[in-house]
C-alpha positions, 0 to 999 in steps of 0.5 A, spaced: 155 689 552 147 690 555 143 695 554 141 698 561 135 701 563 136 708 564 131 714 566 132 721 567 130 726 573 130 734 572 132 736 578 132 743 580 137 747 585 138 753 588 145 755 586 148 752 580 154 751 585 152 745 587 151 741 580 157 738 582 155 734 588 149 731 584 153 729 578 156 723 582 149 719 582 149 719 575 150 722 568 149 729 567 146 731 560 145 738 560 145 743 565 142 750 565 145 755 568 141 761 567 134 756 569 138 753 574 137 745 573 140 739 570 138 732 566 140 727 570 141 720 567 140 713 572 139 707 572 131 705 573 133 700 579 137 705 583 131 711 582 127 711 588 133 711 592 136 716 589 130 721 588 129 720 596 136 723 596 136 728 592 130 730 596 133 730 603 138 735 600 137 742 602 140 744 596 136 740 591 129 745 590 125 740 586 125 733 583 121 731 577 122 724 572 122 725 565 116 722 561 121 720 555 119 713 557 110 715 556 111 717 548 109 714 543 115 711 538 112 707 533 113 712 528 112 707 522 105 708 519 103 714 524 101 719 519 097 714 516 093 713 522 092 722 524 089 721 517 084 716 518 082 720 525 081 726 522 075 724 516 
């Protein structure tokens, strides 16, 4: 089985009624129903088609993409490395 890139998009709505017409692009991870958004999972290839989309839509207030992909994850040796740039 292969690992697929994935991203995921915030994408706030109007009205929490319509969370169930964006979860057929993709994966739902978590919707907010008192902030009125969702996390969406895509694929990375299909990202830019999608974020077209979803912007066309009259329901769909704004879409960002998550910047999980941007942090740092080389967690071995980092309190090493604060230190040393404190001094």
């Amino acid at each position: 089985m292969e690992k697929t890139a994935r991203v995921g998009l915030i994408v706030y709505l109007y009205y929490n009624r319509d969370a169930r017409k964006i979860t057929k692009l993709g994966d739902c991870h978590y919707h907010s129903k008192r902030l009125r958004y969702l996390v969406l999972y895509v694929d990375l290839d299909e990202v830019d088609e999608i974020i077209s989309y979803l912007k066309g839509q009259r329901f769909v207030k704004k879409v960002l993409i998550s910047e999980f992909n941007q942090i740092d994850q080389d967690f071995v040796g980092s309190l090493h490395r604060n230190e040393e740039s404190q001094v």
